[in-house]
C-alpha positions in Angstrom: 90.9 -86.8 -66.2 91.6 -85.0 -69.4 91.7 -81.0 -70.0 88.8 -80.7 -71.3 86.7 -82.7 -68.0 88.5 -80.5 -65.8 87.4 -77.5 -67.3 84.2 -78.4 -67.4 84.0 -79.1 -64.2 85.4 -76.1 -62.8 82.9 -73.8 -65.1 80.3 -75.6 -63.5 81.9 -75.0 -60.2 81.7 -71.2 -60.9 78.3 -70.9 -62.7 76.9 -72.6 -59.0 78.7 -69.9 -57.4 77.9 -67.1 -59.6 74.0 -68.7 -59.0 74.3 -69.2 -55.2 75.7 -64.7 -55.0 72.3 -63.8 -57.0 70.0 -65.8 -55.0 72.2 -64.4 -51.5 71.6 -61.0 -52.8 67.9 -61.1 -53.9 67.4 -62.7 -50.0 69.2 -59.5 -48.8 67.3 -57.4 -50.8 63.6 -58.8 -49.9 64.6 -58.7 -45.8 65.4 -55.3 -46.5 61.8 -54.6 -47.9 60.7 -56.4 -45.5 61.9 -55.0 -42.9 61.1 -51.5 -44.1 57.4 -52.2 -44.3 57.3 -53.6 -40.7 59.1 -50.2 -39.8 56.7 -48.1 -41.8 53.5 -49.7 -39.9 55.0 -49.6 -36.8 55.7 -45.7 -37.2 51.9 -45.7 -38.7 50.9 -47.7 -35.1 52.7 -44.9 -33.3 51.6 -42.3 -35.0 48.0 -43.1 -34.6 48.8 -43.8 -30.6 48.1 -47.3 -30.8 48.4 -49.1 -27.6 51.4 -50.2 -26.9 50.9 -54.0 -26.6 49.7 -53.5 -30.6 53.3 -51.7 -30.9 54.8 -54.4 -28.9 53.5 -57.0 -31.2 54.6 -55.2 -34.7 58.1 -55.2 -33.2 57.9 -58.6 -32.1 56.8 -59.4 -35.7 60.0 -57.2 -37.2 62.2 -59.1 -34.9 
Protein backbone atom coordinates (compact mmCIF):
# COMPACT_ATOMS: atom_id res chain seq x y z
CA UNK A 1 0.00 0.00 0.00
CA UNK A 2 1.16 3.47 -0.76
CA UNK A 3 1.13 6.65 1.76
CA UNK A 4 -1.50 8.10 0.56
CA UNK A 5 -4.08 4.55 1.03
CA UNK A 6 -2.86 4.37 4.40
CA UNK A 7 -3.78 7.67 5.27
CA UNK A 8 -6.83 7.42 4.01
CA UNK A 9 -7.63 4.64 5.71
CA UNK A 10 -6.74 5.64 9.05
CA UNK A 11 -8.86 9.08 8.62
CA UNK A 12 -11.61 6.93 7.97
CA UNK A 13 -10.71 4.90 10.92
CA UNK A 14 -10.97 8.12 13.14
CA UNK A 15 -13.98 9.87 11.58
CA UNK A 16 -15.91 6.22 12.67
CA UNK A 17 -14.66 6.79 15.97
CA UNK A 18 -15.19 10.38 16.32
CA UNK A 19 -18.96 9.25 14.88
CA UNK A 20 -19.37 6.22 17.14
CA UNK A 21 -18.35 8.98 20.75
CA UNK A 22 -21.33 11.40 19.46
CA UNK A 23 -23.84 8.78 18.97
CA UNK A 24 -22.43 7.07 22.74
CA UNK A 25 -23.00 10.49 24.18
CA UNK A 26 -26.36 11.52 22.64
CA UNK A 27 -27.55 7.76 24.08
CA UNK A 28 -26.23 8.97 27.49
CA UNK A 29 -27.79 12.00 27.30
CA UNK A 30 -31.56 10.71 26.29
CA UNK A 31 -31.29 7.75 29.31
CA UNK A 32 -30.60 10.62 31.37
CA UNK A 33 -33.94 12.48 30.35
CA UNK A 34 -35.37 9.59 30.53
CA UNK A 35 -34.72 8.64 33.45
CA UNK A 36 -35.53 12.04 34.97
CA UNK A 37 -39.04 11.98 33.76
CA UNK A 38 -39.71 8.48 35.12
CA UNK A 39 -38.39 10.05 38.42
CA UNK A 40 -40.39 13.16 38.18
CA UNK A 41 -43.89 11.03 37.73
CA UNK A 42 -43.00 8.70 40.26
CA UNK A 43 -42.42 11.72 42.83
CA UNK A 44 -45.84 13.15 41.20
CA UNK A 45 -47.39 9.33 42.02
CA UNK A 46 -46.19 9.77 45.57
CA UNK A 47 -47.06 12.95 46.05
CA UNK A 48 -50.63 12.41 45.15
CA UNK A 49 -50.53 9.04 47.47
CA UNK A 50 -51.07 6.77 44.68
CA UNK A 51 -51.24 3.19 45.66
CA UNK A 52 -48.43 1.64 45.91
CA UNK A 53 -48.76 -1.17 43.25
CA UNK A 54 -49.16 2.19 40.71
CA UNK A 55 -45.66 3.26 42.41
CA UNK A 56 -44.44 -0.17 42.10
CA UNK A 57 -45.09 -0.24 38.51
CA UNK A 58 -43.47 3.37 37.65
CA UNK A 59 -40.30 1.95 39.28
CA UNK A 60 -40.49 -1.13 37.52
CA UNK A 61 -40.84 0.95 34.31
CA UNK A 62 -37.59 3.20 35.42
CA UNK A 63 -35.79 0.02 35.97
Amino acid sequence: MNKDKILRAAQLANDDEGKRNTILKDQSIIFGFCSLGLLFILIIQLLHHESLNTVFFWFYLAV
